[in-house]
C-alpha positions as a Markdown table, in Angstrom:
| # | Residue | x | y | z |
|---|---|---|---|---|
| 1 | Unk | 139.0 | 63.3 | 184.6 |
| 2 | Unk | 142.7 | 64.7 | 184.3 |
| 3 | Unk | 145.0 | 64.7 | 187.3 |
| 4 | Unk | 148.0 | 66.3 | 187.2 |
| 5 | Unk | 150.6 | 64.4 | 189.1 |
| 6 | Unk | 153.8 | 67.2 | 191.2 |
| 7 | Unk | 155.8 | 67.3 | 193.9 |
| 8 | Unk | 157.7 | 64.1 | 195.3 |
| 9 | Unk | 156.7 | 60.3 | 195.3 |
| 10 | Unk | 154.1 | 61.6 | 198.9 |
| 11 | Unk | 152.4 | 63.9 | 197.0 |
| 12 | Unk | 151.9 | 61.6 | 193.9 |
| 13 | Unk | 150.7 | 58.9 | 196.1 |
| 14 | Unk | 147.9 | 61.4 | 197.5 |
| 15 | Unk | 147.3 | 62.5 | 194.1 |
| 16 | Unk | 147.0 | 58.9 | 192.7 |
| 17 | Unk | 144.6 | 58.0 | 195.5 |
| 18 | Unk | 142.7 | 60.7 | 195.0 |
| 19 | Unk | 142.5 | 60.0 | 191.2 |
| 20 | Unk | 141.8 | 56.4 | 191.6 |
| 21 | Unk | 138.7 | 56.8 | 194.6 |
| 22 | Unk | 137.0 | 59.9 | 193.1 |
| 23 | Unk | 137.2 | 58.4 | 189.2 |
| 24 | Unk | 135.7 | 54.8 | 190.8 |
| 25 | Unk | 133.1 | 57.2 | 192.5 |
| 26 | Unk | 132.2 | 59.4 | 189.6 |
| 27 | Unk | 132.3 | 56.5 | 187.1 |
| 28 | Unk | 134.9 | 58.0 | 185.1 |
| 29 | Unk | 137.6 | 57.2 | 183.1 |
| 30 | Unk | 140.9 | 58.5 | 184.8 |
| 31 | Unk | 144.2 | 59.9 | 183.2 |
| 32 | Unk | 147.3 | 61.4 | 184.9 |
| 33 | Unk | 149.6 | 64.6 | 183.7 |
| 34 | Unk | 152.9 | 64.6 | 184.5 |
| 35 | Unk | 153.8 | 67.5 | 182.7 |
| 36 | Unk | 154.8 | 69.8 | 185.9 |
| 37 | Unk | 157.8 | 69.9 | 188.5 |
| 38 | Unk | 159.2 | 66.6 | 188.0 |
| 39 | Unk | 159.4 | 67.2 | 184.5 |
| 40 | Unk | 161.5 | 70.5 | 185.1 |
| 41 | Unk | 165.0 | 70.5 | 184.3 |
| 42 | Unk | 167.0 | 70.7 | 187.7 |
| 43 | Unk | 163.9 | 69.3 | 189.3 |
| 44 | Unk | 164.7 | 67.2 | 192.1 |
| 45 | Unk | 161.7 | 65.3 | 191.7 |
| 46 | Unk | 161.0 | 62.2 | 190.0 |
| 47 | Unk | 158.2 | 60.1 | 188.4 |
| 48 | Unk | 157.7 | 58.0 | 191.2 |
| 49 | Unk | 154.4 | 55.6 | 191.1 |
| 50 | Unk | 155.8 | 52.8 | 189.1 |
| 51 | Unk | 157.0 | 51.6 | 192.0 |
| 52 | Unk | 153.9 | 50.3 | 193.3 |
| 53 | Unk | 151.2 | 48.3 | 192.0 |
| 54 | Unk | 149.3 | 51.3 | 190.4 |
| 55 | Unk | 147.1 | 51.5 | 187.1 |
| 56 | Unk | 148.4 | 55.0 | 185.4 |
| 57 | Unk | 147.8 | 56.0 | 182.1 |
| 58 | Unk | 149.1 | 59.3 | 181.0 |
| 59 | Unk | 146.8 | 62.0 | 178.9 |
| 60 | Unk | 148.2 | 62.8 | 175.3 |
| 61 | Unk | 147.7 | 66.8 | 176.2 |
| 62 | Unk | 145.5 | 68.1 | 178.8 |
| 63 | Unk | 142.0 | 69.1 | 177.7 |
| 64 | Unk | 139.3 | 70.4 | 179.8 |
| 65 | Unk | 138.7 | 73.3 | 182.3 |
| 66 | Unk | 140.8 | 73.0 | 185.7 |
| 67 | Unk | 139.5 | 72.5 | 188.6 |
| 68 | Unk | 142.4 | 73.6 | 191.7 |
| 69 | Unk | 141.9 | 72.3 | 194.9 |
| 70 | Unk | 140.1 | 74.3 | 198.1 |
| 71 | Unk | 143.3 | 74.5 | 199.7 |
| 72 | Unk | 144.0 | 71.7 | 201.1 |
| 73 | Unk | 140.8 | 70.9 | 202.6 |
| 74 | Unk | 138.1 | 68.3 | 202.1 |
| 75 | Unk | 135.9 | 69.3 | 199.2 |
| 76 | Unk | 132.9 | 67.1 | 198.3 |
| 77 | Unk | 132.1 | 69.6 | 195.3 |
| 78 | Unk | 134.9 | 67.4 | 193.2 |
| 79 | Unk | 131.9 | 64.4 | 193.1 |
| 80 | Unk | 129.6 | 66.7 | 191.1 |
| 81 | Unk | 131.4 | 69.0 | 188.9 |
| 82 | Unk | 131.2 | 68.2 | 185.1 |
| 83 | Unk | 133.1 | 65.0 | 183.3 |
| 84 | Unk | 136.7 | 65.8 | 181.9 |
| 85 | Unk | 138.2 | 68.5 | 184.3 |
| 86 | Unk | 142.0 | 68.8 | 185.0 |
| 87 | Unk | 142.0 | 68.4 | 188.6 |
| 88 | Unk | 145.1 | 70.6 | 190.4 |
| 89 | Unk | 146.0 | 70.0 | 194.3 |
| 90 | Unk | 147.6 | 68.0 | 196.5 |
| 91 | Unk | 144.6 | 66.2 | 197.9 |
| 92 | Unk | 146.4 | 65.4 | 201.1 |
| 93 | Unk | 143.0 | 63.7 | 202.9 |
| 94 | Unk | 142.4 | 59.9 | 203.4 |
| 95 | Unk | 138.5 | 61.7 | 202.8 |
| 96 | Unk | 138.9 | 61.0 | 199.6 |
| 97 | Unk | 140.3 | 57.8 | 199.7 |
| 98 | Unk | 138.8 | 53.9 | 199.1 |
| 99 | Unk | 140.5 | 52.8 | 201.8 |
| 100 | Unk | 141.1 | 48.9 | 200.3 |
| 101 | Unk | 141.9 | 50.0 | 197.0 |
| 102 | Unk | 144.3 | 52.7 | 198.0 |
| 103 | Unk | 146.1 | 50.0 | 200.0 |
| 104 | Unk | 146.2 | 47.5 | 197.5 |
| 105 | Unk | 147.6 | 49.3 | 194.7 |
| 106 | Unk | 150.1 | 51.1 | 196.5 |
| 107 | Unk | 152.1 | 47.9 | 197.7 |
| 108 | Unk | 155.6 | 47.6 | 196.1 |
| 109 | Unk | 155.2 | 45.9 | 192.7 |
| 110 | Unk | 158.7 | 43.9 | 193.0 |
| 111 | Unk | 160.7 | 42.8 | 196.3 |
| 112 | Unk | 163.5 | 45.2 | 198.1 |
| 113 | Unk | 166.4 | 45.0 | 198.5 |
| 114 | Unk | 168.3 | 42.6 | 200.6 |
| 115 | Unk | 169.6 | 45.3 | 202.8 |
| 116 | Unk | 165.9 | 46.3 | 203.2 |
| 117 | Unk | 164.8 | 43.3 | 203.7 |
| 118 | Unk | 167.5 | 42.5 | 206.7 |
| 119 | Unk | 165.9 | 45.8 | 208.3 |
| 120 | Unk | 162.6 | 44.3 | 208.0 |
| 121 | Unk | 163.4 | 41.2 | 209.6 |
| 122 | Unk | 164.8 | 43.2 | 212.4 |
| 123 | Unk | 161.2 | 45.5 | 212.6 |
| 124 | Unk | 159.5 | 42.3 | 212.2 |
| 125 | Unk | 161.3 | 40.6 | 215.9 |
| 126 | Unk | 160.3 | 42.9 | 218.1 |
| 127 | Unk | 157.2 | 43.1 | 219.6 |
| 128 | Unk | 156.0 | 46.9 | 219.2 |
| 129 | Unk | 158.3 | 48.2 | 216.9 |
| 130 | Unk | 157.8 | 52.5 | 215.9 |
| 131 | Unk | 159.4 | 54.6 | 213.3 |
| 132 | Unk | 160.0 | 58.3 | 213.3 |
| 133 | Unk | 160.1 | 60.2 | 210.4 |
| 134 | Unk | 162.4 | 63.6 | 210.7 |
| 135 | Unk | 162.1 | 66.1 | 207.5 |
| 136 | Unk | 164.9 | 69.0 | 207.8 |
| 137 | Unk | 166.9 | 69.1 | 204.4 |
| 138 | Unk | 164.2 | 71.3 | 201.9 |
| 139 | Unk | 162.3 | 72.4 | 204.8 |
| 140 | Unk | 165.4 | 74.5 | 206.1 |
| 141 | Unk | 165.6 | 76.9 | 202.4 |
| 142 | Unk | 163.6 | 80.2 | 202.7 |
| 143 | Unk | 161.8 | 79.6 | 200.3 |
| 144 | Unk | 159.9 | 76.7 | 201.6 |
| 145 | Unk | 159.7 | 78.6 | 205.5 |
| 146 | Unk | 156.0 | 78.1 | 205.6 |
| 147 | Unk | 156.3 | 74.4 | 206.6 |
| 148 | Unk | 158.7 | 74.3 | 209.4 |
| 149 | Unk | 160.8 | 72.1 | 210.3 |
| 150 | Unk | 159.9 | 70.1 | 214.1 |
| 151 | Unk | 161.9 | 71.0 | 217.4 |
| 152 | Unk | 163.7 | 68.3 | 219.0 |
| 153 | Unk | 160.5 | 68.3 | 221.8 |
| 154 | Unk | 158.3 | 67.8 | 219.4 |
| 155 | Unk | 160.1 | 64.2 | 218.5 |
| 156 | Unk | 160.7 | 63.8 | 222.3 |
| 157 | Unk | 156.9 | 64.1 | 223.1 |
| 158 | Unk | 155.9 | 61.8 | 220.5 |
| 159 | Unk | 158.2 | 59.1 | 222.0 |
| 160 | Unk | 157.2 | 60.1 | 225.2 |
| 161 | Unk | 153.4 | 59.4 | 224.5 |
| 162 | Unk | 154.0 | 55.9 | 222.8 |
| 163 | Unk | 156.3 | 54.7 | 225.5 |
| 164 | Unk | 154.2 | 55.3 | 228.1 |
| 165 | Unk | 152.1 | 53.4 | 226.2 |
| 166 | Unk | 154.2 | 50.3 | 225.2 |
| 167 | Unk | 157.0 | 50.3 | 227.4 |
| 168 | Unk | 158.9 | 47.8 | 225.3 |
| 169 | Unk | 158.7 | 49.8 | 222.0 |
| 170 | Unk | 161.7 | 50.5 | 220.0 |
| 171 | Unk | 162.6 | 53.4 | 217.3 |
| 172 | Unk | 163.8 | 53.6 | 213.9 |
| 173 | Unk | 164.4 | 56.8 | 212.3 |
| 174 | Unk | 164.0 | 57.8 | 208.6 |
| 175 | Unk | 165.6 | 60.8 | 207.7 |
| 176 | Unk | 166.7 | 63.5 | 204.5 |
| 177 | Unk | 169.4 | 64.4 | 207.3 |
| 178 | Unk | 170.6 | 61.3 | 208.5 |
| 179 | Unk | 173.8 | 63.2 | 209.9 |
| 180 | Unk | 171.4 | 65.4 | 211.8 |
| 181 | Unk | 169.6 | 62.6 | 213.4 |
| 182 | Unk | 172.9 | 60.3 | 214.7 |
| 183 | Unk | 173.5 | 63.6 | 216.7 |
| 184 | Unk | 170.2 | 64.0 | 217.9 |
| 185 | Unk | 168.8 | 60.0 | 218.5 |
| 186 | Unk | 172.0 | 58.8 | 219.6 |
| 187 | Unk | 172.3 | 55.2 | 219.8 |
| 188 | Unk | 169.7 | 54.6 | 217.0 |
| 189 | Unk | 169.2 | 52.8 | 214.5 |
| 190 | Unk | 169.1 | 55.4 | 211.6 |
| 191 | Unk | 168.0 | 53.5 | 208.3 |
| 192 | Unk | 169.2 | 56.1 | 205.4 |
| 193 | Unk | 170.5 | 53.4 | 202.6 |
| 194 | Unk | 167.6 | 54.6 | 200.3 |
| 195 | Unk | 167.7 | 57.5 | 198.3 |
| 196 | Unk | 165.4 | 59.5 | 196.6 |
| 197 | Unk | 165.1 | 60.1 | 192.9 |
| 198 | Unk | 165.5 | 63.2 | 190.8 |
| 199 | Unk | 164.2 | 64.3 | 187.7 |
| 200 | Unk | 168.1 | 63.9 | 186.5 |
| 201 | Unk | 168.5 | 60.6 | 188.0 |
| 202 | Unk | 164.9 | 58.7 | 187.7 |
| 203 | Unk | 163.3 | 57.3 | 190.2 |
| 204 | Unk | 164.8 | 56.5 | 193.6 |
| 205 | Unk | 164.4 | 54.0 | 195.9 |
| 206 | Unk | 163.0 | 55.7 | 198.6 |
| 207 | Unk | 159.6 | 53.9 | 198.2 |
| 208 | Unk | 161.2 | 50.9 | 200.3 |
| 209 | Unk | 161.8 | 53.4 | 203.6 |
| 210 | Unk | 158.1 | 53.4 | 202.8 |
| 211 | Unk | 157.5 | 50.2 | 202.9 |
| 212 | Unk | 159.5 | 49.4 | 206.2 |
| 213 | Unk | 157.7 | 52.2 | 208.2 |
| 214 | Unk | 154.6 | 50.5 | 207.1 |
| 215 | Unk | 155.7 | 47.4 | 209.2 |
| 216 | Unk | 155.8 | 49.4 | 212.0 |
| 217 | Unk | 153.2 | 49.1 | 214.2 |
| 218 | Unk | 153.3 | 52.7 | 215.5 |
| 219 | Unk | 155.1 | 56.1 | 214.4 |
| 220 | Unk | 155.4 | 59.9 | 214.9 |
| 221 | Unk | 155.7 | 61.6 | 212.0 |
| 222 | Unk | 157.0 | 65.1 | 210.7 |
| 223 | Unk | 155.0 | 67.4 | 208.5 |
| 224 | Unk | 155.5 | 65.8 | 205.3 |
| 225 | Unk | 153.6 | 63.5 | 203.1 |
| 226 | Unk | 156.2 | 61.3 | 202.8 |
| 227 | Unk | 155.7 | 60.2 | 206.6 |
| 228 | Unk | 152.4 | 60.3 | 206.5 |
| 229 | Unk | 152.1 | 57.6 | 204.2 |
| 230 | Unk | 154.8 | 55.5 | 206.0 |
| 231 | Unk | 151.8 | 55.7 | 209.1 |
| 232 | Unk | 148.8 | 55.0 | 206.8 |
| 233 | Unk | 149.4 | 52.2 | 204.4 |
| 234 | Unk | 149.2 | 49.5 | 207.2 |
| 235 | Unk | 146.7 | 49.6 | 210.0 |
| 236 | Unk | 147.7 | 47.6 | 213.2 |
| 237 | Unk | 144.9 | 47.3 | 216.5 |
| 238 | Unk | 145.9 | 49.7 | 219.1 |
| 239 | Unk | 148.1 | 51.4 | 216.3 |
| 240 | Unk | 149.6 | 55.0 | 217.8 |
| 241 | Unk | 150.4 | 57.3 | 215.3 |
| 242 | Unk | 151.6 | 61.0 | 217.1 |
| 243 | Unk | 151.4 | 64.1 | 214.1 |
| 244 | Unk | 151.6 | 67.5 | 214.8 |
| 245 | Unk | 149.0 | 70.0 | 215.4 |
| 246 | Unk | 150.1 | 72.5 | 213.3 |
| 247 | Unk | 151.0 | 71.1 | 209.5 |
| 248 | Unk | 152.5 | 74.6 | 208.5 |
| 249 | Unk | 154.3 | 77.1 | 210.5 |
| 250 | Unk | 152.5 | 79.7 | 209.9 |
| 251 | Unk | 154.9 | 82.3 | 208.4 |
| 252 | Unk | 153.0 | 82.0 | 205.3 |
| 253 | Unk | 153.2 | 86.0 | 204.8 |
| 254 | Unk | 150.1 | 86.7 | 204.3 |
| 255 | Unk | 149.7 | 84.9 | 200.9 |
| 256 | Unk | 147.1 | 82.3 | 201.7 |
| 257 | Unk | 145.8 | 80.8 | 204.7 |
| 258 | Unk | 145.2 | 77.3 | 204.0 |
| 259 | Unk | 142.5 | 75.1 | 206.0 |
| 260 | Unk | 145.0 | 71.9 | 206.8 |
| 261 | Unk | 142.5 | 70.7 | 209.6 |
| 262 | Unk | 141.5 | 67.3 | 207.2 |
| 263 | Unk | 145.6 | 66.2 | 206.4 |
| 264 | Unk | 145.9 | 64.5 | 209.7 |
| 265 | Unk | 143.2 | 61.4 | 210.6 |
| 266 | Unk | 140.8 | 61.8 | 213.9 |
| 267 | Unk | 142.1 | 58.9 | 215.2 |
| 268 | Unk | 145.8 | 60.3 | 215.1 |
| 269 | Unk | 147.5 | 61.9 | 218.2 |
| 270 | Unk | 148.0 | 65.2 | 217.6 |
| 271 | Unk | 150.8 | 66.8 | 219.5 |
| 272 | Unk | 150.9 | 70.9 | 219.6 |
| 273 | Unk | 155.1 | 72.1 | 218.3 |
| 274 | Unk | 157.0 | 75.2 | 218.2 |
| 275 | Unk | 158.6 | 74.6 | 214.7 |
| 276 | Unk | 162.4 | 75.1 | 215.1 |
| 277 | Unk | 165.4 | 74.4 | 212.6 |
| 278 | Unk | 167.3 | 74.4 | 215.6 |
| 279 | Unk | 169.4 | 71.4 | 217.1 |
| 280 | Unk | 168.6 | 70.3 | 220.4 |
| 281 | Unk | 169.7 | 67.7 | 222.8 |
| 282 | Unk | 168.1 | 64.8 | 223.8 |
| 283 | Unk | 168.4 | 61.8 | 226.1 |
| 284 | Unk | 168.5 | 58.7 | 224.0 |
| 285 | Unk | 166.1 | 56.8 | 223.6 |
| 286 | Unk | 165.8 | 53.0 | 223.7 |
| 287 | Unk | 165.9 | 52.4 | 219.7 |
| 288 | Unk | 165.8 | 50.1 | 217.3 |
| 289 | Unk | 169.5 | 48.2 | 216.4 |
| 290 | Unk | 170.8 | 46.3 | 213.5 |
| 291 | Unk | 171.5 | 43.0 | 214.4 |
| 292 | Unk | 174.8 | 41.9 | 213.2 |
């Protein structure tokens, strides 16, 4: 089986643990195609999976009959269709997934950074320690309206819900607009020293923001794959994880109406949003600070 690997390092991470479970399932030999947006000139994306400990090996030229996703929803049909299709999707579902071998191969094949790792030692002090993730920056252009990017209430909720939870729990934020977020979660401890790659640039080093949401042992998240993953790559008992109810916005214009029901686990909090791309003001909150 052929997967074709697009969009940025959140999507190839679904895509790759989608390859790698359903390939071990079928008892097939797996191959990745790389050949769409990342590859564009002007892309902003970047071949991103080297990163972590994965096993990738790329297909000479795609052969086979595609197979596209069922719109973003679970399908089982992709255990019995024939050997050798091109799979096409996102795959955004942990239904797919073995869990153990997902996990394991996408830990960070070499250490971070030093400034990472001083941010992790900070996570690592305190006793409930949360991230949230905040997407604004690609989510703000027309042409990607359909996503949405979260009201201020929606991040206020989320924070809400865990406190009342664990009093004691302190915030990081990971942003695309760190700017933004100083405004908004004044007095936090915004981590933005890792950038993303480009298809211009290589690869970024955005996959350690990954790795120190994974230490955190709870989060609320934004829409995106990219926080998503920061939630699911460690599990924690008693973890909280708040997501929103609605993964799109809706204003979709009539195109397709995907079925995004399976993106978000049933042990997640879902929180209902109004999607905005508004500023709004908010009390701080008791976050998560560097120490010096």
């Amino acid at each position: 089986m052929i997967v074709r690997l697009q969009g940025g390092v959140g999507n190839q991470m679904f895509q790759y643990a989608f390859g790698r479970s359903v390939a071990q399932a079928r008892n097939e030999e797996l191959l990745f195609d790389k050949r769409g947006d990342m590859d564009a000139p002007g892309s902003r994306m970047a071949y991103s999976l080297g990163a972590f400990k994965t096993e990738v090996n790329f297909a000479a030229g795609v052969t086979g009959a595609p197979y596209e996703e069922p719109l973003f929803s679970y399908g089982k049909e992709v255990y019995a269709v024939p050997n050798g299709m091109h799979f096409i999707g996102y795959w955004q579902t942990e239904k797919y997934f073995d869990s153990e071998l997902v996990r394991a191969e996408l830990t960070l094949r070499n250490p971070v950074s030093a400034q990472t790792q001083r941010v992790a030692d900070v996570i690592l002090a305190v006793p409930n320690s949360a991230f949230i993730h905040v997407r604004r920056t690609d989510y703000l252009v027309p042409l990607n309206a359909f996503m949405g990017s979260l009201a201020m209430d929606y991040y206020e909720q989320g924070m809400r819900h865990i406190r009342e939870r664990m009093p004691d729990v302190t915030f990081s934020v990971f942003s695309d607009d760190p700017e933004w977020c100083r405004q908004n979660f004044q007095g936090c401890h915004i981590v933005d020293h890792n950038k993303a790659g480009t298809a211009g640039s290589g690869p970024g080093q955005e996959h350690e923001d990954l790795f120190l949401m994974s230490l955190c042992r709870h989060a609320v998240i934004a829409n995106s794959s990219f926080g998503w993953w920061g939630a699911w790559l460690r599990d924690y008992p008693g973890k909280i994880v708040v997501a929103p109810t609605q993964w799109f916005s809706g204003n979709l214009g009539g195109r397709w109406s995907p079925d995004t029901s399976d993106i978000v686990p049933e042990r997640w909090v879902k929180l209902w949003t109004q999607k905005s791309c508004n500023s709004l003001n908010t009390k701080s909150p008791r976050c998560l600070t560097r120490r010096k």
